[in-house]
mmCIF file of the N, C-alpha and C atoms, coordinates in Angstrom:
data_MODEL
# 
_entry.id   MODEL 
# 
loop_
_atom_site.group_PDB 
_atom_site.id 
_atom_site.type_symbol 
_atom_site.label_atom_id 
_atom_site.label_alt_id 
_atom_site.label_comp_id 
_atom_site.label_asym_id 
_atom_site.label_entity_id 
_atom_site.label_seq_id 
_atom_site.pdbx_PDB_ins_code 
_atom_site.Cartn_x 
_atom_site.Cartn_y 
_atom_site.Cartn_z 
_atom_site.occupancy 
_atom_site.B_iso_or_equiv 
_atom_site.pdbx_formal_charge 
_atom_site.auth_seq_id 
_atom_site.auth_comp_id 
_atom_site.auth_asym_id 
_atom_site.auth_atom_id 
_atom_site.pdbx_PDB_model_num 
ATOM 1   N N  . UNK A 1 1  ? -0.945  9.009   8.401   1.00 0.00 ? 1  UNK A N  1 
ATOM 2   C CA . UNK A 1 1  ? -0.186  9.056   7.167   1.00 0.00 ? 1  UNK A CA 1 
ATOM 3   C C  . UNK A 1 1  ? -0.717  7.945   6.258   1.00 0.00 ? 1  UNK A C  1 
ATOM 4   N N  . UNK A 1 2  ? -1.070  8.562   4.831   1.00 0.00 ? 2  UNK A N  1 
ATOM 5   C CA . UNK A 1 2  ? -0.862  7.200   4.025   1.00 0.00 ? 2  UNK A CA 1 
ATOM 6   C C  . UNK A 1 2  ? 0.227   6.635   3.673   1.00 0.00 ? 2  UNK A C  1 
ATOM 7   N N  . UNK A 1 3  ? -0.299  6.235   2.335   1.00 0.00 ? 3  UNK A N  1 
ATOM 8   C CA . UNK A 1 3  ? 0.601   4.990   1.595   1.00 0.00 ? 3  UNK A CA 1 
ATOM 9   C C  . UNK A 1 3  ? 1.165   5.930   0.776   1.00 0.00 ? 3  UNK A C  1 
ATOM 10  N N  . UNK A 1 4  ? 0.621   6.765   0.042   1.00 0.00 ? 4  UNK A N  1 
ATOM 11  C CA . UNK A 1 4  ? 1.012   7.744   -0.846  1.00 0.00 ? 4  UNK A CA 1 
ATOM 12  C C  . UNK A 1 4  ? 2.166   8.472   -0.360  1.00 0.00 ? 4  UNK A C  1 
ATOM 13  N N  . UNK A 1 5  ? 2.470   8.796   0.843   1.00 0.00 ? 5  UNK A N  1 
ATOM 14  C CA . UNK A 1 5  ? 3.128   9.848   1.716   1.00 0.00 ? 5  UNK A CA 1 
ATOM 15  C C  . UNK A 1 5  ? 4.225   8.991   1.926   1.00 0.00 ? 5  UNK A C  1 
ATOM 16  N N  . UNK A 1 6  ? 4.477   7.517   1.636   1.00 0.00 ? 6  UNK A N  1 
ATOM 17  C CA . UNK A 1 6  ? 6.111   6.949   1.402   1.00 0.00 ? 6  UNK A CA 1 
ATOM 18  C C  . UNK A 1 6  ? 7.017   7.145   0.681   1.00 0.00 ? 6  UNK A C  1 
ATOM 19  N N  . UNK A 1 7  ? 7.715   7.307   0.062   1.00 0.00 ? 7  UNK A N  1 
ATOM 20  C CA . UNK A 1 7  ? 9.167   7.226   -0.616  1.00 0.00 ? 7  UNK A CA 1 
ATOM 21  C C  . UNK A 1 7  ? 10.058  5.898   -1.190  1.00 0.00 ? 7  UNK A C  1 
ATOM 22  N N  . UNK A 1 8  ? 9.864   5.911   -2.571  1.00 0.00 ? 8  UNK A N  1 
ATOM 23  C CA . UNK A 1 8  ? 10.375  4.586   -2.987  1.00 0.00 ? 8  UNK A CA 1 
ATOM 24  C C  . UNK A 1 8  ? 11.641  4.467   -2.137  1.00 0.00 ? 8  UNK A C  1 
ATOM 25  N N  . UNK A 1 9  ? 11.971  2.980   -2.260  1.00 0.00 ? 9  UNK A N  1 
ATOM 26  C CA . UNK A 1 9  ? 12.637  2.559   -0.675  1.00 0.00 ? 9  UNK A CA 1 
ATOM 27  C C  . UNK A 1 9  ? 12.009  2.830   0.405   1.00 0.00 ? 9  UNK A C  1 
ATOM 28  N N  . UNK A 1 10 ? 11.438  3.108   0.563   1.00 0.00 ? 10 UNK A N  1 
ATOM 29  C CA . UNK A 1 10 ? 11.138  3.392   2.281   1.00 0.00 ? 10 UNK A CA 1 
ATOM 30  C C  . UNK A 1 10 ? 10.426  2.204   2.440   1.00 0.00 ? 10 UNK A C  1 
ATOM 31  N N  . UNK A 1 11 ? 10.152  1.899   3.639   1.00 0.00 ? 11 UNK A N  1 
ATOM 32  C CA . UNK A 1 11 ? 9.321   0.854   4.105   1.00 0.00 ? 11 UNK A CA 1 
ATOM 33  C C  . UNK A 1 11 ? 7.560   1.080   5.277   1.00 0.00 ? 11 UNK A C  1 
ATOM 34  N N  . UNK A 1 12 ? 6.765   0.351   5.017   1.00 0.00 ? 12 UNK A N  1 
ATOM 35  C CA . UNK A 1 12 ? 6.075   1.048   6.395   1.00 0.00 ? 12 UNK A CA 1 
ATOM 36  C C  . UNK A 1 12 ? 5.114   0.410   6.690   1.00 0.00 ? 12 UNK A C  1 
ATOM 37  N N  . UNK A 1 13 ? 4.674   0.161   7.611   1.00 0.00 ? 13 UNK A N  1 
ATOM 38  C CA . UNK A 1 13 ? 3.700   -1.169  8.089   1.00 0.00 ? 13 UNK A CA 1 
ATOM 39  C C  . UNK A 1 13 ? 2.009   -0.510  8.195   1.00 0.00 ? 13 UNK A C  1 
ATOM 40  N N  . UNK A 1 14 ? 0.737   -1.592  7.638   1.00 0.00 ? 14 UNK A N  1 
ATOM 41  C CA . UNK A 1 14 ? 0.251   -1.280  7.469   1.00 0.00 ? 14 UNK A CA 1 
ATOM 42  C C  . UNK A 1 14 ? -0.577  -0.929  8.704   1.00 0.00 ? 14 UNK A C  1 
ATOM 43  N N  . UNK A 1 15 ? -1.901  0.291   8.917   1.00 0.00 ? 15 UNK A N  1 
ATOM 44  C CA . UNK A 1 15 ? -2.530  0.119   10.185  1.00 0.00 ? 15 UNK A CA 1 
ATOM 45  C C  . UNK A 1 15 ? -4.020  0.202   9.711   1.00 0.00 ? 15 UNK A C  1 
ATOM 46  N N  . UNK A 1 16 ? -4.236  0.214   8.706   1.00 0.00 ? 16 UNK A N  1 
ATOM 47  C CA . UNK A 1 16 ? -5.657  0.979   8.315   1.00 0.00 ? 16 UNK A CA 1 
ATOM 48  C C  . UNK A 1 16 ? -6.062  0.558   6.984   1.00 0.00 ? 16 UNK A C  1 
ATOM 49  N N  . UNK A 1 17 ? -7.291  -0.162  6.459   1.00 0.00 ? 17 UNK A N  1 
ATOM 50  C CA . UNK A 1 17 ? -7.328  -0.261  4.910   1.00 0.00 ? 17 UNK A CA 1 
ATOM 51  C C  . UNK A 1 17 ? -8.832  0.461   4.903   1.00 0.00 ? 17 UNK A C  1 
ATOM 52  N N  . UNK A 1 18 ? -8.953  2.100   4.395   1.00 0.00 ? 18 UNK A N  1 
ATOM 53  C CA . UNK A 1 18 ? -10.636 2.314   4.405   1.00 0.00 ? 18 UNK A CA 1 
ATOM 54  C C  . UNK A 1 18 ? -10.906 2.570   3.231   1.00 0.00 ? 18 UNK A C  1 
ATOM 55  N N  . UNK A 1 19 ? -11.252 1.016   2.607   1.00 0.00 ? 19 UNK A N  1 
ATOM 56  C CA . UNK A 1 19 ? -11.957 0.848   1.018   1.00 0.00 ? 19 UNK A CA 1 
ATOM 57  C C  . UNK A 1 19 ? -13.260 0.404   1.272   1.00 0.00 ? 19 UNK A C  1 
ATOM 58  N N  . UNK A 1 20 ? -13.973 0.250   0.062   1.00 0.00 ? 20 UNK A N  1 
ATOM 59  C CA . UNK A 1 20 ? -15.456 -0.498  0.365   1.00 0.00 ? 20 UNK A CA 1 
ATOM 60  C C  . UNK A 1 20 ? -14.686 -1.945  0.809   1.00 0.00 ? 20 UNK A C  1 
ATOM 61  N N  . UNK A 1 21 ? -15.903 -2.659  0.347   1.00 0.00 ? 21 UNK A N  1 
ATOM 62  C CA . UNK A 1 21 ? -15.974 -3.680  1.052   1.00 0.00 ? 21 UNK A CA 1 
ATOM 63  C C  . UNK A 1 21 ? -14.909 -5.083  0.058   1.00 0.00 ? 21 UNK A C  1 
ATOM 64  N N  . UNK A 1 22 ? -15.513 -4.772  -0.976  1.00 0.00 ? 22 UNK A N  1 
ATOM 65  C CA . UNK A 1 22 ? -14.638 -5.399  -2.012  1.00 0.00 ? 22 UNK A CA 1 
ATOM 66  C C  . UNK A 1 22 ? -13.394 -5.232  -2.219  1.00 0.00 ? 22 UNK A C  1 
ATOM 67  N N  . UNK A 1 23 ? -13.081 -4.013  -2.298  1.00 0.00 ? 23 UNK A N  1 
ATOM 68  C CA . UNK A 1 23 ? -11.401 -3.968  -2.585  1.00 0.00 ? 23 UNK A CA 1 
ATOM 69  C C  . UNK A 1 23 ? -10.683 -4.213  -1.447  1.00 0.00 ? 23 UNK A C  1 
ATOM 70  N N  . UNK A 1 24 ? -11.330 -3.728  -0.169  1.00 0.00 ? 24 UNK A N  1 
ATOM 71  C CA . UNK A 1 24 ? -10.621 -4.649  0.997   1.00 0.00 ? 24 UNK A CA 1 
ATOM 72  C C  . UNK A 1 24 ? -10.394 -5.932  1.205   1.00 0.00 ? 24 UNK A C  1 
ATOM 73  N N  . UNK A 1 25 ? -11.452 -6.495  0.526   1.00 0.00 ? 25 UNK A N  1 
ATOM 74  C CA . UNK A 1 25 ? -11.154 -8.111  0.522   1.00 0.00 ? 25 UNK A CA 1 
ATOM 75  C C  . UNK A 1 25 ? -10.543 -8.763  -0.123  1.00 0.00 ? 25 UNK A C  1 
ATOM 76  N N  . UNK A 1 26 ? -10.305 -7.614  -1.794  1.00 0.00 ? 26 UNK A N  1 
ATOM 77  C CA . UNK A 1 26 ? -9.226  -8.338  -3.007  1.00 0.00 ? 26 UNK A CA 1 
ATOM 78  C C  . UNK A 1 26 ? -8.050  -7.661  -2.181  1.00 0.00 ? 26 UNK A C  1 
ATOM 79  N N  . UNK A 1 27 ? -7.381  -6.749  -1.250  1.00 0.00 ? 27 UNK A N  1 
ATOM 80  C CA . UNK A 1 27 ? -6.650  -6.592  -0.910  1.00 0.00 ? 27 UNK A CA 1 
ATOM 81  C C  . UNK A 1 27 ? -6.109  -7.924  -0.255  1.00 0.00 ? 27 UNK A C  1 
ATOM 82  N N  . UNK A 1 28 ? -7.055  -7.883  1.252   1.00 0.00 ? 28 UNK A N  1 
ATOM 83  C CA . UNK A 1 28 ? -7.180  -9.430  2.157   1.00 0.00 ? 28 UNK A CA 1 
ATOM 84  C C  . UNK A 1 28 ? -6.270  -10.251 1.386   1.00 0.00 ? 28 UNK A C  1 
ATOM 85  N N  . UNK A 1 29 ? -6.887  -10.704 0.274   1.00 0.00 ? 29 UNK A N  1 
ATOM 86  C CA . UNK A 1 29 ? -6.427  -11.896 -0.599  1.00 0.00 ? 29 UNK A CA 1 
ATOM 87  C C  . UNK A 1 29 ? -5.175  -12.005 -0.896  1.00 0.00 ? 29 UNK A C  1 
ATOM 88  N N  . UNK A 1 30 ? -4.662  -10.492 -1.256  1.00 0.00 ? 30 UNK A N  1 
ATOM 89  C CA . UNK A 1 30 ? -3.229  -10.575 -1.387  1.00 0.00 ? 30 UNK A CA 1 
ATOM 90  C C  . UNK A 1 30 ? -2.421  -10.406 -0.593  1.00 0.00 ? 30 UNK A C  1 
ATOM 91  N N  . UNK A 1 31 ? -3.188  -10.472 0.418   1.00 0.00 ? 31 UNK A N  1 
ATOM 92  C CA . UNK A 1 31 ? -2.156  -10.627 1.962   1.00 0.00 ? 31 UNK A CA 1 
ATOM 93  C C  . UNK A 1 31 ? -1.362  -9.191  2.596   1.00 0.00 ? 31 UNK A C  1 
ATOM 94  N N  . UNK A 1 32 ? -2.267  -8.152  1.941   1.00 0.00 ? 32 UNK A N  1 
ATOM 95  C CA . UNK A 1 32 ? -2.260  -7.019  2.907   1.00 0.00 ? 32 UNK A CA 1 
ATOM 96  C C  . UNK A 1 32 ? -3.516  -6.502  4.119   1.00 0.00 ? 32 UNK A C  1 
ATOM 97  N N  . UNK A 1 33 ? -3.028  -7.017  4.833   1.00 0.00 ? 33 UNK A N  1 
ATOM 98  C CA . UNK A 1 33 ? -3.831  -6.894  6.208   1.00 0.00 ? 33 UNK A CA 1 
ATOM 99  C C  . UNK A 1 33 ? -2.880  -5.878  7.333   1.00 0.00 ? 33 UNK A C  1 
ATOM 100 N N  . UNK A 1 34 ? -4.222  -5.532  7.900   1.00 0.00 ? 34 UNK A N  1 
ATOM 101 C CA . UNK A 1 34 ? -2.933  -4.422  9.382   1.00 0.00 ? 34 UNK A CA 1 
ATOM 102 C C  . UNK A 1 34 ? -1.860  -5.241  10.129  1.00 0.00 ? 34 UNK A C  1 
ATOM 103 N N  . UNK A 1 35 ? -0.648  -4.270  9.777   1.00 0.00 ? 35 UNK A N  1 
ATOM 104 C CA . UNK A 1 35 ? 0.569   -5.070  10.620  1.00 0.00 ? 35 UNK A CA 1 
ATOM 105 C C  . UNK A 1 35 ? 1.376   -5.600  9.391   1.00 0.00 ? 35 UNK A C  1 
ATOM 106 N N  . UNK A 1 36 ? 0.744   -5.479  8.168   1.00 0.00 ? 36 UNK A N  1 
ATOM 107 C CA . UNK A 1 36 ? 1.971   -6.090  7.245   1.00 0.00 ? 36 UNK A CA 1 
ATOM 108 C C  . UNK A 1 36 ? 2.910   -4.840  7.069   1.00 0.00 ? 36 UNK A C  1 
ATOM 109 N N  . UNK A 1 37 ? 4.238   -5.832  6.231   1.00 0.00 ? 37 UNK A N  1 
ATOM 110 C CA . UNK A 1 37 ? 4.936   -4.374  6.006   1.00 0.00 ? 37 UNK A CA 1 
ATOM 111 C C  . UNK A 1 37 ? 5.340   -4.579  4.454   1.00 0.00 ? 37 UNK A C  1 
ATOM 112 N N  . UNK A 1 38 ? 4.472   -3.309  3.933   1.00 0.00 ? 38 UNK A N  1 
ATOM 113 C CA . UNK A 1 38 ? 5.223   -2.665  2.367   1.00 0.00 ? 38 UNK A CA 1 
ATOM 114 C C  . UNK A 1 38 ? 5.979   -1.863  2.075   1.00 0.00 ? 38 UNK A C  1 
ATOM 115 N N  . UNK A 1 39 ? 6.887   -2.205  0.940   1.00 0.00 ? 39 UNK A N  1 
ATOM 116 C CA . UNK A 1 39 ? 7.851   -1.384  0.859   1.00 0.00 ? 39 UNK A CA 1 
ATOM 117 C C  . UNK A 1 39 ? 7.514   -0.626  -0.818  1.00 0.00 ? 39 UNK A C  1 
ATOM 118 N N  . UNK A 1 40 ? 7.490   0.876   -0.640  1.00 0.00 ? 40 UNK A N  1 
ATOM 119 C CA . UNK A 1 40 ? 7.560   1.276   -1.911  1.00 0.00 ? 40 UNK A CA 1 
ATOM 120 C C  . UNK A 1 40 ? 8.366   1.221   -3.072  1.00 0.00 ? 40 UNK A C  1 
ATOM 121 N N  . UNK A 1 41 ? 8.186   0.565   -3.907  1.00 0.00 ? 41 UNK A N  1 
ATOM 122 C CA . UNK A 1 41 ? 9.301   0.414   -4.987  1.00 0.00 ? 41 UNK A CA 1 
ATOM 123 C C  . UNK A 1 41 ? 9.339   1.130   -6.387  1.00 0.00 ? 41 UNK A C  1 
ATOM 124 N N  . UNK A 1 42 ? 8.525   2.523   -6.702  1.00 0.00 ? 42 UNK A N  1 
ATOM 125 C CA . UNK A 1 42 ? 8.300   2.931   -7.272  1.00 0.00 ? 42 UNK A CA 1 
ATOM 126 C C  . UNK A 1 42 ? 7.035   4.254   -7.130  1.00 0.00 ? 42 UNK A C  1 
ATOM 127 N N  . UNK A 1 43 ? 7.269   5.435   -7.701  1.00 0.00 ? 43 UNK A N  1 
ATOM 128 C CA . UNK A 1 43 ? 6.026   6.165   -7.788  1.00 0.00 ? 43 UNK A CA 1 
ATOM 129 C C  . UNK A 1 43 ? 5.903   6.528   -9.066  1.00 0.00 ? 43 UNK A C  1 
ATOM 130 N N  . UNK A 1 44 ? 5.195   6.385   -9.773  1.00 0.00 ? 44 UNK A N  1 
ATOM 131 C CA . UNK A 1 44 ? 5.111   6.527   -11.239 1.00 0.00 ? 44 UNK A CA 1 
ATOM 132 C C  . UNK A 1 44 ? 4.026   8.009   -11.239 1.00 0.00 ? 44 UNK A C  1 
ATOM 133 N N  . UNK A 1 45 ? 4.629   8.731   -12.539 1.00 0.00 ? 45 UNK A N  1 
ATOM 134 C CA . UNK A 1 45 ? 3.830   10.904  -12.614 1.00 0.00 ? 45 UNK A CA 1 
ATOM 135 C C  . UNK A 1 45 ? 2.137   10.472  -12.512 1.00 0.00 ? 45 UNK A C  1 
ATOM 136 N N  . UNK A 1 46 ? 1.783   9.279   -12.758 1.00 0.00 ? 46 UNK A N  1 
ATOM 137 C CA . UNK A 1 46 ? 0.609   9.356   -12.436 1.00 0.00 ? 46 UNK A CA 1 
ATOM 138 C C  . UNK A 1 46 ? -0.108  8.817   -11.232 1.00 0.00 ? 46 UNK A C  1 
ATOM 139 N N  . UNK A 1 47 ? 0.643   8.480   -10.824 1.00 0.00 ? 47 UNK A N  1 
ATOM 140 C CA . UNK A 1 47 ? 0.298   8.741   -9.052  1.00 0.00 ? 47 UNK A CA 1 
ATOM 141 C C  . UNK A 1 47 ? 0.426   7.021   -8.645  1.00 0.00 ? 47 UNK A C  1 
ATOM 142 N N  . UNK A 1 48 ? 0.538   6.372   -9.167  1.00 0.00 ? 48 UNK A N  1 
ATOM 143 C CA . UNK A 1 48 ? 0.612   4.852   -9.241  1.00 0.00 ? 48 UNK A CA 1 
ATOM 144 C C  . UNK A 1 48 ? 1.746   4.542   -8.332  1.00 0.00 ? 48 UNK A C  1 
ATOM 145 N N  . UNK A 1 49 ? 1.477   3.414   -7.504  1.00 0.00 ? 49 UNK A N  1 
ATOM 146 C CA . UNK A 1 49 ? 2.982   3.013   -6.342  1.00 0.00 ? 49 UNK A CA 1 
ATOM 147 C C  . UNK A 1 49 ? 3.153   1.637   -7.287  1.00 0.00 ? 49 UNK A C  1 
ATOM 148 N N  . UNK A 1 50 ? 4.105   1.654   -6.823  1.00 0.00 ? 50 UNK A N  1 
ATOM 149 C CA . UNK A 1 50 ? 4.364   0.035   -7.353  1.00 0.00 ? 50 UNK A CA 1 
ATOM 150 C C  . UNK A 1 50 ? 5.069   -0.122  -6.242  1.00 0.00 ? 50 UNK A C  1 
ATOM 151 N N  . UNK A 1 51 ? 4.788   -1.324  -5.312  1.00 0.00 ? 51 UNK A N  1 
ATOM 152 C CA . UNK A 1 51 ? 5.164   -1.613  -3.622  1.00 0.00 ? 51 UNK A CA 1 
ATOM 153 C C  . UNK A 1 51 ? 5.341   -3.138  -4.014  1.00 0.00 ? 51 UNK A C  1 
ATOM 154 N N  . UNK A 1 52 ? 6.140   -3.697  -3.223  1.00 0.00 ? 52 UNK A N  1 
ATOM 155 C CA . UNK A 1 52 ? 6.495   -5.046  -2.527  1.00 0.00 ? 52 UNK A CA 1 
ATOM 156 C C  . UNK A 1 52 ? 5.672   -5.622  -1.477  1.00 0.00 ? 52 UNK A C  1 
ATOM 157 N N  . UNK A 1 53 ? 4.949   -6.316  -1.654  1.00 0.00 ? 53 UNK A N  1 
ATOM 158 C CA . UNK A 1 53 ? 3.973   -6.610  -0.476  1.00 0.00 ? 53 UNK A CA 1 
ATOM 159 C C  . UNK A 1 53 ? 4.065   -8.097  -0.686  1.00 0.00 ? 53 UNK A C  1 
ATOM 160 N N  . UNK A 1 54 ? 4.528   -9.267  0.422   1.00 0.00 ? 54 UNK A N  1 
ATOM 161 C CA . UNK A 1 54 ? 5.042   -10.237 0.727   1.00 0.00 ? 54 UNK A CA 1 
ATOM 162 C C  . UNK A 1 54 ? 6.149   -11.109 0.064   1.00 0.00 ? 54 UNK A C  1 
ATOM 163 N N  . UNK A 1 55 ? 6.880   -10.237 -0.747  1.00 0.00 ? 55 UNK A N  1 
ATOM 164 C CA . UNK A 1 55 ? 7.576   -10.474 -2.384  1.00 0.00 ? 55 UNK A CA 1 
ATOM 165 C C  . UNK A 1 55 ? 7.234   -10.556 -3.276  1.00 0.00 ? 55 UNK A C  1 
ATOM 166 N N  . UNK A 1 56 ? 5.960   -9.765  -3.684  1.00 0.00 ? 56 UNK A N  1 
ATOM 167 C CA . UNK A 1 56 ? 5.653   -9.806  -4.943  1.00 0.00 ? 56 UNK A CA 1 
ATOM 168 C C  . UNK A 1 56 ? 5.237   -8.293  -5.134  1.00 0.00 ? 56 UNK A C  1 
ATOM 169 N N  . UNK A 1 57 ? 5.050   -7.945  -6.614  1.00 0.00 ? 57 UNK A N  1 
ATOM 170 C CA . UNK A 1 57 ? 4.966   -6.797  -6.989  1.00 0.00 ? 57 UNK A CA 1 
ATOM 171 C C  . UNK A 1 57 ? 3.532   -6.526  -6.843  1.00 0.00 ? 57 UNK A C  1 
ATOM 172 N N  . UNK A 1 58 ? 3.554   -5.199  -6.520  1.00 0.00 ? 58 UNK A N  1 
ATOM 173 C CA . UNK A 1 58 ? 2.062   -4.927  -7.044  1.00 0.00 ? 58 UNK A CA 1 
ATOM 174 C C  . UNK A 1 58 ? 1.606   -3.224  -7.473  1.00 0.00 ? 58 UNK A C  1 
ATOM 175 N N  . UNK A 1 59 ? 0.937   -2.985  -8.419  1.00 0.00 ? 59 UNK A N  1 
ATOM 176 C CA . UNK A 1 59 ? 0.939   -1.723  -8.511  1.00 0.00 ? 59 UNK A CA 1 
ATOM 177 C C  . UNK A 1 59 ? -0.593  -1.666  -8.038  1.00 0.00 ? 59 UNK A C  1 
ATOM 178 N N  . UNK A 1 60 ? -0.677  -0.123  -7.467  1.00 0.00 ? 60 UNK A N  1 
ATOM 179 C CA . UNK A 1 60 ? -1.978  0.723   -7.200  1.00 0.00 ? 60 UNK A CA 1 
ATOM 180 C C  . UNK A 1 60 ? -2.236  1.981   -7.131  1.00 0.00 ? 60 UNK A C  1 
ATOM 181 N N  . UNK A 1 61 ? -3.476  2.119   -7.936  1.00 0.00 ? 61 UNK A N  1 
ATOM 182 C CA . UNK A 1 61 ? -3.334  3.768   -7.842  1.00 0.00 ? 61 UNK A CA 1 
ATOM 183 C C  . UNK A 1 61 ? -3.337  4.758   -7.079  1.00 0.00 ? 61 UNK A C  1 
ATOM 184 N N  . UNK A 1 62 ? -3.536  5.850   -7.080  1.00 0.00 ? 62 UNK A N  1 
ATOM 185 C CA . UNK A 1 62 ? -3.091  6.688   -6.307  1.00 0.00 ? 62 UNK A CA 1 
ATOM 186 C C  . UNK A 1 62 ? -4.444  7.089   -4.759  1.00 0.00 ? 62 UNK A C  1 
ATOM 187 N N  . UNK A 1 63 ? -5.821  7.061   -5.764  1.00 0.00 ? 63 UNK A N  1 
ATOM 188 C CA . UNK A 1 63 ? -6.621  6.837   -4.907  1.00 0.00 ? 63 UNK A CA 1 
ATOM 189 C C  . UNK A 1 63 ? -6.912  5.808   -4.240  1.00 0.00 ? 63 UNK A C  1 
ATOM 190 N N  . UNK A 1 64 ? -6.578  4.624   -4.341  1.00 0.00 ? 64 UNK A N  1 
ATOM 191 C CA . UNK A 1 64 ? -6.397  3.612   -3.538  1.00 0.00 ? 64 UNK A CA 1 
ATOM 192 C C  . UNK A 1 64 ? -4.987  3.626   -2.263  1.00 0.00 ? 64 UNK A C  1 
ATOM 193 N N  . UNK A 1 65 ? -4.006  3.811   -2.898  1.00 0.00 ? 65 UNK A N  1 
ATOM 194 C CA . UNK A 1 65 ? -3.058  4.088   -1.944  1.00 0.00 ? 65 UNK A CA 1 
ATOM 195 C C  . UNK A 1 65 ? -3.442  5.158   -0.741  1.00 0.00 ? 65 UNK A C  1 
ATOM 196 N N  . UNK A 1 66 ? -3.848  6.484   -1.259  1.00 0.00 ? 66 UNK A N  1 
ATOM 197 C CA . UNK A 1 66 ? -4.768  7.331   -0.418  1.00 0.00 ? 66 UNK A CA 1 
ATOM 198 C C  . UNK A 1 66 ? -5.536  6.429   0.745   1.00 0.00 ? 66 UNK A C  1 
ATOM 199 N N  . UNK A 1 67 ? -5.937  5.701   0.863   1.00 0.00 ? 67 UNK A N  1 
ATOM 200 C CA . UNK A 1 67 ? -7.226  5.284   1.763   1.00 0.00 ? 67 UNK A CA 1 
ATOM 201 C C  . UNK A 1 67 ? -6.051  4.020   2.876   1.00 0.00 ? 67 UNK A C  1 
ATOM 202 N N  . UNK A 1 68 ? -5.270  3.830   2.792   1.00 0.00 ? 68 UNK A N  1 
ATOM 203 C CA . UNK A 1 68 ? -4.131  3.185   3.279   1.00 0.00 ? 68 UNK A CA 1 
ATOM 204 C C  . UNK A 1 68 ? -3.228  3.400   4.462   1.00 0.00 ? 68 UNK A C  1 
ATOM 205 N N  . UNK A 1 69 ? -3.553  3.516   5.292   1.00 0.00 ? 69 UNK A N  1 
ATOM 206 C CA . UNK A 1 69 ? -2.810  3.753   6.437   1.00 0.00 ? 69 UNK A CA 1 
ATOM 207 C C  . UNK A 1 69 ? -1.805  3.069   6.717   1.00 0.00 ? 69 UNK A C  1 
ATOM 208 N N  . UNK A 1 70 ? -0.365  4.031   7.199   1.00 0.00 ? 70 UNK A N  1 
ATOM 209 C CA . UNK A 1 70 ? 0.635   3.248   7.123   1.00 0.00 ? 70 UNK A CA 1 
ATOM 210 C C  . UNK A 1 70 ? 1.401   4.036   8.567   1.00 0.00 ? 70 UNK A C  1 
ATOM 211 N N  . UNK A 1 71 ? 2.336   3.574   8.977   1.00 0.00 ? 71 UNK A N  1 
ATOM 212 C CA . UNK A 1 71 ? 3.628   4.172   9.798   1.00 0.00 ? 71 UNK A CA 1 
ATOM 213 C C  . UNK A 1 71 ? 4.669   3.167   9.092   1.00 0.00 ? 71 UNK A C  1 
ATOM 214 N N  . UNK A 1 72 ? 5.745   4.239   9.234   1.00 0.00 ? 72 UNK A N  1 
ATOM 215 C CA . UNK A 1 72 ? 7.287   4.150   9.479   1.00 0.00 ? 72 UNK A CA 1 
ATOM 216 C C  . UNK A 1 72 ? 7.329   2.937   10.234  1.00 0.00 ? 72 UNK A C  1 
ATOM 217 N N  . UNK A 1 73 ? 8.538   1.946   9.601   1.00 0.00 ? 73 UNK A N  1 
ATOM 218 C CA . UNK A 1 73 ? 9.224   0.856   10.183  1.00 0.00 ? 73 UNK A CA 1 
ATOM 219 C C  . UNK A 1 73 ? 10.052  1.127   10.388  1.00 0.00 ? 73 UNK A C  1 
# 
């Protein structure tokens, strides 16, 4: 399952990030690594999440969320 496949409110821990090499690492930076847990706080008509990831906001698009592996908390 991705990231995309959550439900604002829902919550779900991460298991998988398959980006190049770069956006995995600007991810890294913001402290989404496997085992964290995000919570969706928004899906905006253009495919955009806006998630909670360590208390702070963050939006991403839809093809990025795509590549995101997640499970249910």
């Amino acid at each position: 399952m991705t990231l995309t496949n959550i439900e604002p409110g829902e919550s779900a821990r991460v298991l998988a990030i398959d980006l190049d090499s770069a956006r995995q690492h600007r991810l890294r930076a913001l402290g989404m690594i496997p085992g964290t847990q995000v919570t969706v706080l928004q899906k905006k008509r253009s495919g955009t999440l806006v998630i909670n990831l360590r208390g702070t906001r963050f939006a991403l698009g839809s093809a990025m969320a795509d590549q995101i592996g997640v499970e249910y908390v």
